[in-house]
N, C-alpha and C positions, 0 to 999 in steps of 0.2 A: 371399982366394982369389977369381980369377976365372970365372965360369961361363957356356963360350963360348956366345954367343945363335946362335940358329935361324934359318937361311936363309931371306932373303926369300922370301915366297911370291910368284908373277906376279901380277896381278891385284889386290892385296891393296891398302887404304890404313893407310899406316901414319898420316895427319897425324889422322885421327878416333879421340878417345880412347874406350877402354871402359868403358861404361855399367856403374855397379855394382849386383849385384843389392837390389831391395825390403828384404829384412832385412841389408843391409850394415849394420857398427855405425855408420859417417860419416853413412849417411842415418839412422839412428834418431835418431841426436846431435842430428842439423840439424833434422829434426821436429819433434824434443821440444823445443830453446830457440826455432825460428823462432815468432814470434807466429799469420803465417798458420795455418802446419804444427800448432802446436798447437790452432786450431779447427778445421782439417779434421779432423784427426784426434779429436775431442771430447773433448782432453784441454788441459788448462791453464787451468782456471776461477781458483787461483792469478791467474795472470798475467793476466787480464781483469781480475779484482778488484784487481789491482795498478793496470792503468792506467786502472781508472775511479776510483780514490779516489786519484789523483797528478792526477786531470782531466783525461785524456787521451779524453775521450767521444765526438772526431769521430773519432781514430781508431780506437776501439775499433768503432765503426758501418759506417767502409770497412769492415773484417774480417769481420765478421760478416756483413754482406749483398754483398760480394766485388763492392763499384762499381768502376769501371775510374776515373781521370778521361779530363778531356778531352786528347786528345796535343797541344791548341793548348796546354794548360795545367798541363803535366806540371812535378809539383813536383820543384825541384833539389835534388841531395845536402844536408842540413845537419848539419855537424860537431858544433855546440855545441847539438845534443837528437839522440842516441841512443839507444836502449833497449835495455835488456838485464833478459829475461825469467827468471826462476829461478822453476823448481818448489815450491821450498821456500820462497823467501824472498819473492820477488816485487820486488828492490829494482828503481832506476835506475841504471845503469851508462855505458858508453858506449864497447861493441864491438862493437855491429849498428847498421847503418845502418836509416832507416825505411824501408820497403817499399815498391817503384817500383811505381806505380799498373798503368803501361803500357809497354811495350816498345820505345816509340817513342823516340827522342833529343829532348830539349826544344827548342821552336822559339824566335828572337829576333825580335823586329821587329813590325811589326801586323799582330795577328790577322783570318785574311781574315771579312768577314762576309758573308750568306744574300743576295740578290737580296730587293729589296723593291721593292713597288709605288711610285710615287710618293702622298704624303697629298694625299687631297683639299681643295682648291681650297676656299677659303667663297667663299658666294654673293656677286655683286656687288651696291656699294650700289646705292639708290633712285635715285641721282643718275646711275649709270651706265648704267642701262638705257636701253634706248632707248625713244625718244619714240612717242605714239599713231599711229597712220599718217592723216596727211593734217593732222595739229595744226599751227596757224601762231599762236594766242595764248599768249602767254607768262606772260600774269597770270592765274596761275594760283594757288589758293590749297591746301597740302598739307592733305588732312585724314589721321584717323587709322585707320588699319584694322586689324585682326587677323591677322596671319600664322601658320603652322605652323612650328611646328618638327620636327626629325626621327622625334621621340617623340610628334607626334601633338595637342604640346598648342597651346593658344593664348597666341601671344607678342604686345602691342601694343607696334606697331611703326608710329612716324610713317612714310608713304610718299605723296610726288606722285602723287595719281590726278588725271589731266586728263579734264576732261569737254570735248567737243569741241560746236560751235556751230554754227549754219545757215551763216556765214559758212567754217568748214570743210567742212562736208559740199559749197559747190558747186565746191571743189573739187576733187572725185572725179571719174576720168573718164570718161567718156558711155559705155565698152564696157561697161561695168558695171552691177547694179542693184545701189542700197545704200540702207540705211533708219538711222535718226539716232535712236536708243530708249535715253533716260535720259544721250543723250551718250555713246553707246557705237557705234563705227560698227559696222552688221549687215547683210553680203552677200547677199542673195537670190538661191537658185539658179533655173536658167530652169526654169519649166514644163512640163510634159509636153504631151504630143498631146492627150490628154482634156482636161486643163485648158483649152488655149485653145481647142477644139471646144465647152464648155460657155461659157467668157466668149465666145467671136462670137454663139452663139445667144443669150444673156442679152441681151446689148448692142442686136443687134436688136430684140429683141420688145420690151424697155423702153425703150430710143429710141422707138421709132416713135408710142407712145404718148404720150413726153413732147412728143415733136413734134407733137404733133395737138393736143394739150390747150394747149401751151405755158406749161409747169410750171418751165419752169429748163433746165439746160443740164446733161448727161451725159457724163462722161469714163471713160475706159481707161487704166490703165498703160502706158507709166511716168508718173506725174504726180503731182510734189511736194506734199503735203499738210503744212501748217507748221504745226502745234499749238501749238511753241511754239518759243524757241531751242534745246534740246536734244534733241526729238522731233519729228524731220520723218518721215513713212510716205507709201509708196506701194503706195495701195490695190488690187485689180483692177481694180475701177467704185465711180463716185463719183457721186450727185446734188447740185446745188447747185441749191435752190430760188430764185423771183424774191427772195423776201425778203430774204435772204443773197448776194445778186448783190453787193454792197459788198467780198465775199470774194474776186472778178477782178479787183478794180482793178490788180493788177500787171501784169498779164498773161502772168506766167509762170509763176504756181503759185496754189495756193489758201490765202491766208492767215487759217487757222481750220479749225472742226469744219462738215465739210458735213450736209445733213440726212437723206443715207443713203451708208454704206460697206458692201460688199460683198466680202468674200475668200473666194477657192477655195480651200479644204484641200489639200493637197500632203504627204505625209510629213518634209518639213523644216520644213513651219511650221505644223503643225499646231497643236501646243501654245502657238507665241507668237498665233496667232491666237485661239483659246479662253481663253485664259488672258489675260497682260500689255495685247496689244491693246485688248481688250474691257474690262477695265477704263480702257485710257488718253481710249476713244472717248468712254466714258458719262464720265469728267471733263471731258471737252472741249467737253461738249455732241452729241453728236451723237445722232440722234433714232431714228435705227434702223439696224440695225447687220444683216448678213446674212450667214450661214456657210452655203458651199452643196461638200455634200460627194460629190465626182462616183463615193466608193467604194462608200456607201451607198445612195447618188441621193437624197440629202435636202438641201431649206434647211430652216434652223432661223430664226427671227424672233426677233430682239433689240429692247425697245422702250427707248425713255429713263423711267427714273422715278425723280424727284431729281437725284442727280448718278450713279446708276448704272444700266446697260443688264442690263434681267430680262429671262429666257426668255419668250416669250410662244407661239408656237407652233413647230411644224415640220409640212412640207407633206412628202412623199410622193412618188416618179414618175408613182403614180397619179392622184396630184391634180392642184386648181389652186391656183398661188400667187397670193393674194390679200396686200394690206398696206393701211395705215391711208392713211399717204402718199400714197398712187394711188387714190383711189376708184375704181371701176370697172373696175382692171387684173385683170385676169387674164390668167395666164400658164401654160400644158398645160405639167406640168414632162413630162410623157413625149417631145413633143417636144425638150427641151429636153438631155432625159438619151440621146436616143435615140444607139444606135451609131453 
């Protein structure tokens, strides 16, 4: 017997099927054997214990903790491992397929991958680097030094260190001040206002004396002082007594330790003048050594003893600057420091 159907309703779609209600028996059915279905619902301990002791442990683990994969890498149907869940029994069968991670259809071809940085670059060798600025000798011998590594510690590491020569240093060109210290070339910034305001007054008042007495002969920067081949300095003021007149013979610099050097404090070379200087003077011989700091308004007095240059005094604005060197000079530093 036929039982005529019910007139289209307008509006209506017939192509979407109806949803069966929560306690239909087809979904209790599908619940109770699906693996998921059976731990949502917290029933099928059975069937877990079934697929952990058949050795089914990774996918007993998707289930349980509900990972999706990735839809680059979504696993395809496999015919020959099926499972089939029973309440009671727990065997393997092979009328459910395993359970689609994700929803997405499986991709073929290669998997696109993330943007990445390009890796950094190692450093270049010793050999690549570029050379000292103004270096023209090539016999050169590499010693060994200690480098860093990223972590901080100390790697040795053979590296060409060129130490550069008076035969380099001249030449550097004339717009320039530069000092030659351990074979390391060292740029000199220009002096301030106060600096050369305190070396014009120095130079006068100690000139005019040298010149009266006629003691030697006084010079001003720039003027090449050559210690030795890798330490050429240019002083502010330099004296070179008769005795040491053998030190002019070139005529273009002064080859040796003169018998008093004189530099002004400046905030760039403060420290190498206190410091490295001072020792290089008192090995070189030189016999008195003068720091005159226009911040404080003090010289301080360096004398030779041995092979190295000791404190001996410091003179004041208020005072007068007396030295061993110059019997009878006297020099008003208030004049000297005045604004």
């Amino acid at each position: 017997m036929r039982v005529p159907l019910a007139p289209p309703v307008l509006g209506a779609r017939r192509d979407v099927p109806r949803r069966r209600p929560p306690d239909h028996p087809v979904g209790r059915l599908r619940r109770r054997r699906h693996p998921l279905g059976r731990l949502r619902n917290g029933r099928g301990d059975g069937g877990v214990r079934a697929l952990v002791a058949a050795g089914d442990h990774q996918l007993v683990a998707r289930l349980e903790r509900r990972l999706e994969l990735d839809p680059f890498e979504q696993e395809a149907p496999d015919t020959a491992h099926r499972v089939e869940l029973d309440a009671d029994e727990g065997r393997r069968g092979s009328a459910h397929a395993p359970v689609q991670s994700t929803p997405f259809p499986a991709r073929t071809g290669r998997r696109p991958t993330a943007f990445r940085l390009p890796a950094p670059r190692p450093p270049p060798c010793a050999s690549a680097l570029p050379r000292p600025l103004y270096c023209k000798n090539d016999n050169r011998e590499p010693v060994s030094r200690p480098s860093t590594n990223r972590r901080g510690t100390d790697v040795a590491t053979t590296q060409p260190v060129v130490k550069l020569t008076y035969e380099d240093y001249r030449t550097t060109p004339d717009d320039e001040r530069y000092e030659l210290l351990d074979g390391d070339l060292v740029m000199v910034a220009a002096p301030n206002l106060k600096h050369q305001t305190v070396l014009l007054r120095l130079t006068q008042g100690l000139g005019q004396f040298i010149d009266e007495h006629k003691l030697g002969k006084l010079f001003f920067s720039p003027c090449d002082v050559v210690l030795s081949d890798a330490d050429v300095v240019q002083p502010d003021l330099l004296f070179v007594s008769r005795e040491r007149e053998h030190l002019l013979s070139t005529g273009e610099n002064v080859q040796g330790a003169p018998d008093l050097v004189v530099e002004i404090l400046s905030p760039a070379t403060a420290d190498r003048d206190r410091g490295y200087k001072r020792k290089l003077y008192g090995r070189h011989g030189v016999r008195e050594y003068w720091l005159v700091d226009p911040t404080v308004e003090a010289v301080s007095v360096h004398r030779q003893r041995g092979s190295t240059l000791t404190h001996a005094r410091t003179f004041g604005r208020d005072q007068t600057l007396r030295s061993s060197l110059f019997p009878g000079l006297e020099i008003d530093l208030d004049d000297i420091f005045a604004s």
